[in-house]
C-alpha positions in Angstrom: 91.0 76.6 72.9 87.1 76.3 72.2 86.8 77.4 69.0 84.1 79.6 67.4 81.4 76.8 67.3 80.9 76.1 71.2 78.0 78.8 71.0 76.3 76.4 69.3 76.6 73.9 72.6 74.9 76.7 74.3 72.1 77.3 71.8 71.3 73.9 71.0 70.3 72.6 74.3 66.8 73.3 74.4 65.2 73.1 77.7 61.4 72.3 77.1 62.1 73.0 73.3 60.3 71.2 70.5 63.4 68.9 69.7 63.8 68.0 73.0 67.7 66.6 72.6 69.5 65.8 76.0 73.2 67.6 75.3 74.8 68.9 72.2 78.4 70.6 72.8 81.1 71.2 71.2 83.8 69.2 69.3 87.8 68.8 69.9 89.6 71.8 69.9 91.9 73.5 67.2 95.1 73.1 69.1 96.7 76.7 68.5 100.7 77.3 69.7 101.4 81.5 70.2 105.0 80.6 73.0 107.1 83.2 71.3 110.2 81.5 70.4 108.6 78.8 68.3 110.9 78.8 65.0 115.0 79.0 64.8 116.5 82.9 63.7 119.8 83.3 62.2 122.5 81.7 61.2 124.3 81.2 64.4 121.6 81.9 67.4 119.3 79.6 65.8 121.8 77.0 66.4 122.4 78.1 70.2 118.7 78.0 71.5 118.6 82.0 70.4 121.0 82.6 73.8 122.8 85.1 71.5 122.2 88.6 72.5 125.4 88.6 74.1 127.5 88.3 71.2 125.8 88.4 68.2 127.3 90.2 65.0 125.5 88.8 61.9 122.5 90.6 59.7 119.6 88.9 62.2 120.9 91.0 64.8 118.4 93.6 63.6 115.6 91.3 65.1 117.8 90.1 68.0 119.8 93.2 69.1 120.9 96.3 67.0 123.7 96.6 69.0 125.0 93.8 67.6 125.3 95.3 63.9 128.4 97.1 64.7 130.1 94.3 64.7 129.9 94.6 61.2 132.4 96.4 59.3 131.8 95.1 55.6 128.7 94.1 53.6 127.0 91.1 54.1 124.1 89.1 52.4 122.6 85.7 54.8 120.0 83.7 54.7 118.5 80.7 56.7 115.8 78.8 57.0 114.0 75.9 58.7 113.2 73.5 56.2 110.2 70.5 55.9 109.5 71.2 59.6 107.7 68.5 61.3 105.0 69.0 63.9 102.8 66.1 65.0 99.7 66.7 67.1 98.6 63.7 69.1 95.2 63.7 71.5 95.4 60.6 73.3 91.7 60.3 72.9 91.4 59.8 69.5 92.8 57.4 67.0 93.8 59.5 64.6 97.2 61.8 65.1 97.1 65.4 63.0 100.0 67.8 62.5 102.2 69.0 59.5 105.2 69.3 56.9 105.9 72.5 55.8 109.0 74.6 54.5 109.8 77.8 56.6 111.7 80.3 54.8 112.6 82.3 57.8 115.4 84.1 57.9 117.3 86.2 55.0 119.2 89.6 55.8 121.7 92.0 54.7 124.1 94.7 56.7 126.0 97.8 55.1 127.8 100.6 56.8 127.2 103.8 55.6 129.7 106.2 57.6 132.6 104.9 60.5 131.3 103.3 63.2 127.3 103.1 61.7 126.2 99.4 60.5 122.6 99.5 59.1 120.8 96.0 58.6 117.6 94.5 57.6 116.0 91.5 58.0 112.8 89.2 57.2 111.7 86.6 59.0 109.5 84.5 61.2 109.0 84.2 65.0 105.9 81.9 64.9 104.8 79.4 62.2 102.1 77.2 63.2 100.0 74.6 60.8 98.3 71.5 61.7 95.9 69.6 60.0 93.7 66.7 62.0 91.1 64.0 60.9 89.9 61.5 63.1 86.6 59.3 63.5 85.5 57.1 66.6 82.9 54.6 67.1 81.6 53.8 70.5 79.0 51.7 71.9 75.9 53.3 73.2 72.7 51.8 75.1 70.6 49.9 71.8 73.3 51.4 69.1 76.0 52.7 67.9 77.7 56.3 68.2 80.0 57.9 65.1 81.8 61.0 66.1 83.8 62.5 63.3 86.6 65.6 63.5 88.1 67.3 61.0 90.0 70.8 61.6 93.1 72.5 60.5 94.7 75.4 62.0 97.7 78.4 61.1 99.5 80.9 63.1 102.0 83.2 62.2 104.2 85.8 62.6 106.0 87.2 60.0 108.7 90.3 60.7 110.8 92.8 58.8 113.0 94.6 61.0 115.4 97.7 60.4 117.9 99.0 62.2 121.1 100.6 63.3 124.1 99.3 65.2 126.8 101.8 66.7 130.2 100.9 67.8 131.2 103.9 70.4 134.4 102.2 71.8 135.9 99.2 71.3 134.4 97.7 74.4 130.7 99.0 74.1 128.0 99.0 71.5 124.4 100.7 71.1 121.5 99.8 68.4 118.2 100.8 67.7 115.1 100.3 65.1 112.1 99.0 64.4 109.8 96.0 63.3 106.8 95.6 61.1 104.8 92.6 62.6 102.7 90.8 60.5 100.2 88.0 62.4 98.0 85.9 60.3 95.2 83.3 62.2 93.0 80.5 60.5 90.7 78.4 62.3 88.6 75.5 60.6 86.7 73.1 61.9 83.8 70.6 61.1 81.9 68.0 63.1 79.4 65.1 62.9 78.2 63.6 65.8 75.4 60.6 65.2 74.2 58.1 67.4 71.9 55.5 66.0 69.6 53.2 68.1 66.7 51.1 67.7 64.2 54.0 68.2 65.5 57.0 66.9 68.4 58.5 65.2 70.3 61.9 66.2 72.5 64.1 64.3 74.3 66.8 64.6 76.9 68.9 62.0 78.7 71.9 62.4 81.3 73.7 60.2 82.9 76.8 61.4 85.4 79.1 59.7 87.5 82.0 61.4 90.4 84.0 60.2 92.4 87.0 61.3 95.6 89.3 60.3 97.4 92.1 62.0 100.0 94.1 60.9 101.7 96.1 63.5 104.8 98.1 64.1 107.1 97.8 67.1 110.0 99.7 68.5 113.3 97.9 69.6 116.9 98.8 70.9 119.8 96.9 72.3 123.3 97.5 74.0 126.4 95.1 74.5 129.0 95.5 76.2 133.1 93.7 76.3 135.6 93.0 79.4 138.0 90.7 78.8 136.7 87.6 78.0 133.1 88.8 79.0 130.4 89.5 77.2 126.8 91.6 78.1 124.0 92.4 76.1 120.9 93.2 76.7 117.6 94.1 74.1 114.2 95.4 74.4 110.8 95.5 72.3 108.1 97.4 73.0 104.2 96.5 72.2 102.9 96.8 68.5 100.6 99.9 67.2 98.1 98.3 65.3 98.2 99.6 61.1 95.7 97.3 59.9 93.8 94.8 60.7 91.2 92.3 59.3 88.9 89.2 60.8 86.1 87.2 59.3 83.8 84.7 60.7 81.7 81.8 59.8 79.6 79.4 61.8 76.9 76.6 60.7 75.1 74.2 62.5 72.3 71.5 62.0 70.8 69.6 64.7 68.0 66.7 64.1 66.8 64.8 66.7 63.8 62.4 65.8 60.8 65.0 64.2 62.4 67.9 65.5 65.3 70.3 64.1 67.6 73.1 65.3 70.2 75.1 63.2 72.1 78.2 63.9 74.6 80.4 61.3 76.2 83.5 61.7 78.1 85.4 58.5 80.5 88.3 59.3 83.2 88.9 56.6 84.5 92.3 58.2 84.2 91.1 62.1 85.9 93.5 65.0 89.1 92.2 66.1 92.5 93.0 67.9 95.7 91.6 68.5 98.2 92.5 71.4 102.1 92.4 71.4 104.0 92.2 74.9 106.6 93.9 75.7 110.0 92.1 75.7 113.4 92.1 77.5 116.6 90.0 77.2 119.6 89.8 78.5 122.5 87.5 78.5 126.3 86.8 79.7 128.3 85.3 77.7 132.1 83.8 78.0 134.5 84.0 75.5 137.6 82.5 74.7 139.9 81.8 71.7 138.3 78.5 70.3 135.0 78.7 72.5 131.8 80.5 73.3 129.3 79.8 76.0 126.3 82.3 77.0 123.3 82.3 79.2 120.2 84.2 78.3 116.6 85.4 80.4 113.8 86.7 78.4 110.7 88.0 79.9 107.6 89.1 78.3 105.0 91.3 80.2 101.4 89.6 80.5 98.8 91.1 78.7 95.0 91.1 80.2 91.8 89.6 78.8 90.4 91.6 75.4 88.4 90.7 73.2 90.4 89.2 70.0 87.5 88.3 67.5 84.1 89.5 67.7 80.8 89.9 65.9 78.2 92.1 66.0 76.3 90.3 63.4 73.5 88.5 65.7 73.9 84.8 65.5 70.5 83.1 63.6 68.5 80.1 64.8 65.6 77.8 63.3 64.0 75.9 65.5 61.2 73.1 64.4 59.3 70.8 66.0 56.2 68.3 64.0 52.8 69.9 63.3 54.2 73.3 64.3 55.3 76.3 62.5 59.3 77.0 62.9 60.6 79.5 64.8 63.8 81.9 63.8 65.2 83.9 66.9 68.6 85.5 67.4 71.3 85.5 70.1 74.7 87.5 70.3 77.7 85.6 69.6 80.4 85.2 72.1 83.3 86.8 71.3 86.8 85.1 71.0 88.8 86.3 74.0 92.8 86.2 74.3 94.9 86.4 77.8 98.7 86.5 77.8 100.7 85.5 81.6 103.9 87.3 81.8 106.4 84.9 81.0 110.5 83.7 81.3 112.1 81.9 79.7 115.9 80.5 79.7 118.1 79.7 76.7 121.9 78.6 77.4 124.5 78.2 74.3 127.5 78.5 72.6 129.9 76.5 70.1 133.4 75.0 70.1 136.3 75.8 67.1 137.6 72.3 66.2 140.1 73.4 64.3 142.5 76.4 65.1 143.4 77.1 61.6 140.1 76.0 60.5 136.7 77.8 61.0 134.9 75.0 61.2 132.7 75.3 64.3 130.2 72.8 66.7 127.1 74.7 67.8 124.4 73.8 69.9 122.2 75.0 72.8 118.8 74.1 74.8 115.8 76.7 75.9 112.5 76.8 77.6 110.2 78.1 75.2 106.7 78.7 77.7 103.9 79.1 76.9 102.0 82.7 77.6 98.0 81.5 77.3 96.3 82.4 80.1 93.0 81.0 81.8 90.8 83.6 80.0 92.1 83.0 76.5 89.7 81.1 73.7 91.9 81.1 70.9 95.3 79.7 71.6 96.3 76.6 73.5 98.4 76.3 76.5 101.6 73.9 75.7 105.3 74.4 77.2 108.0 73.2 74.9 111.3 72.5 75.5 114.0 73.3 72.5 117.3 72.0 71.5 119.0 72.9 68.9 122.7 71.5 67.7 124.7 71.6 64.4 128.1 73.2 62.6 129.2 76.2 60.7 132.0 77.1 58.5 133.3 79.4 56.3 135.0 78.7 52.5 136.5 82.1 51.6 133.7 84.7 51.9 130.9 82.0 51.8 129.7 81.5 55.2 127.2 77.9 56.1 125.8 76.9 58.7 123.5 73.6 58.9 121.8 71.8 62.0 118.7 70.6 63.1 115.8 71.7 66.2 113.7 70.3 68.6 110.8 71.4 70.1 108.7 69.2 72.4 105.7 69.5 75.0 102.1 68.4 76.1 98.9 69.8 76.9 97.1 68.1 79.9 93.2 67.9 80.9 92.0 69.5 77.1 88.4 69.3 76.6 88.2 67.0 73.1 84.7 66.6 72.7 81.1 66.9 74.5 79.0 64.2 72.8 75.0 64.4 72.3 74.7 61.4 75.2 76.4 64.1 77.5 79.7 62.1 77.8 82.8 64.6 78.4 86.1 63.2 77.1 89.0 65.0 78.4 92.9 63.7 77.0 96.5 64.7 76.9 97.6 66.4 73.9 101.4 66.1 72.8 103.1 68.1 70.6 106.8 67.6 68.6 108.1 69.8 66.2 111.3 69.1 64.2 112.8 71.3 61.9 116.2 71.1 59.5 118.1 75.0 60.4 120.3 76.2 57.1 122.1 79.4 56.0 124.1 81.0 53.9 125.9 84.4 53.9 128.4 86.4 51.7 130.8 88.9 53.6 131.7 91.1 50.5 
């Protein structure tokens, strides 16, 4: 992702300008995840690398598939949640390694059934919860001197949901569901840079700060069906794309370039900027196997590509001072170049299930693995392109009406060839950029 700030490495390479500086460009990136599956949903399918559509019949099935709320017959009150998730960001170019702990309160959700054969549930939770922080400095050697190149960013992206719907059980062998899904997105980008390199003759500098934000709250459309043979299971859910209900974006962006007895700077200040966000549509289905003391299922999801639009904008023209010695300075404008986001259609594959260790005893292993791509495509200046892997494993049990459940999640990937930094002696420095999340997955739920 090159973040607002790489206008700057446009504007402030003056060709026959008073400063006269060879190359100024832009600093690391803010490494941004959007893959879709990022954080662990339920009780139960969070455990089995969400390869649960099948056969799911617990309150997050209102997310999942609203088919599956006519499972339940009786009230019930769950929560879950991935707890002091770890994500650790690591560009093998710089010394420093970035990332996060943070507490995700993701799941909580209720069913009741209002008439004979009608479950309606509710849920809150969260798809996508992104924060990484990263501060790094690195000295190099250049020709007569020395170079300091200092980073410091932090980035969030989320996506927070509250979903309602309705489950219907027409037969014993064939369930329908339907509702809908407020989605609430919320972006931060900030990001500062010093760049200085020092020789005998003359000294150069450069600082930038830049600050972007944006939020979208959106409602979505869903339904699901599932349907039994034997010891056969088949469901299948779909989402459509968000209608935008409100939105807000805000952008910041400061630089200061000296070189010797000239100067450049450039700002721009746009607290109410144009923006837009775009949902996919989505599809999953999944066979599942099911017998006495066992469950296995195999899922597909696919999500529909979405093509370059402009995600943050500014009409607000950007502002820069130019001086040079025994001259007057100059102030000129330029447009700024707007953020753009591209989605690739994407699939991705989850197998799961769990084993009953005891047969008088619901005391149950879970676990499950899933690809978890990643949808950024070549025209997209905001998010980064990184494809995880998940597994997830752990147990559940129940102790009269008190269901738990408790396990842990992996998610793990790399970015290759990322542009880190463009340095005022024109050196380019590209590096691999891994990622690791880990996250602690608990719940617990009251059938009244």
């Amino acid at each position: 992702m090159r973040p607002p700030i790489a206008l700057i490495a446009i504007l402030l390479v003056p060709a026959g300008a008073a400063a006269q500086v060879d190359q100024v460009a832009t600093p690391p990136p803010n490494i941004v995840l959007s893959n879709y599956n990022s954080v662990p949903v339920g009780p139960y399918g969070g455990l089995e690398g969400s390869a649960y559509v099948a056969r799911i019949d617990d309150p997050s099935a209102s997310w999942f598939n609203p088919s599956g709320l006519a499972h339940q017959a009786a009230a019930q009150i769950s929560g879950s949640a991935g707890v002091y998730q770890r994500t650790y960001v690591a560009p093998a170019a710089l010394p420093d390694r970035g990332g996060s702990v943070q507490q995700l309160p993701n799941f909580v959700g209720f069913t009741f059934s209002p008439a004979t054969g009608y479950t309606v549930g509710a849920a809150l939770l969260a798809t996508n919860s992104w924060n990484q922080e990263t501060d790094s400095q690195l000295f190099t050697a250049v020709p007569g001197g020395q170079q300091r190149f200092a980073y410091s960013a932090d980035s969030e992206f989320s996506q927070r949901i509250a979903a309602v719907s309705v489950g219907y059980a027409g037969s014993a062998r064939w369930r329908a569901g339907g509702g809908f899904a407020f989605s609430l997105m919320n972006l931060r980008l900030v990001a500062s840079t010093s760049d200085r390199i020092a020789t005998s003759s003359d000294l150069r500098s450069l600082l930038v700060s830049s600050r972007a934000s944006a939020s979208a709250l959106q409602l979505r459309a869903q339904g699901g069906a599932q349907f039994e043979s034997g010891h056969w299971r088949l469901g299948g859910s779909v989402r459509t794309p968000g209608a935008t209900l409100s939105h807000s974006a805000s952008i910041t962006i400061d630089g200061v370039l000296a070189a010797g007895s000239g100067s450049l700077g450039a700002s721009v200040f746009d607290s109410d900027a144009p923006r837009a966000y775009h949902l996919p549509w989505e599809f999953q289905g999944g066979l599942a196997i099911v017998v006495p003391r066992a469950e296995m299922e195999f899922d597909v999801q696919g999500y529909s590509p979405i093509s370059t639009y402009s995600f943050l904008a500014t009409s607000e023209p950007l502002l820069i001072y130019a001086a040079a010695a025994n001259s007057p300075p100059v102030v000129s404008q330029q447009p700024v170049p707007p953020l753009t986001s591209a989605s690739d259609g994407v699939v991705n594959v989850a197998a799961g299930g769990h084993v009953k260790l005891l047969a008088g005893r619901e005391l149950r292993v879970h676990g499950g693995i899933a690809t978890n791509r990643s949808p950024v495509a070549s025209g997209d200046t905001v998010f980064t392109k990184v494809n995880l892997l998940t597994w997830s494993a752990g147990v559940t049990g129940t102790f009269g009406k008190l269901q738990f459940s408790a396990g842990l999640s992996r998610q793990a990937g790399s970015a290759d060839d990322v542009s880190l930094r463009n340095l005022l002696n024109g050196e380019v420095v590209r590096s691999r950029i891994d990622v690791r999340m880990t996250g602690f997955i608990y719940s617990l739920a009251y059938q009244f």
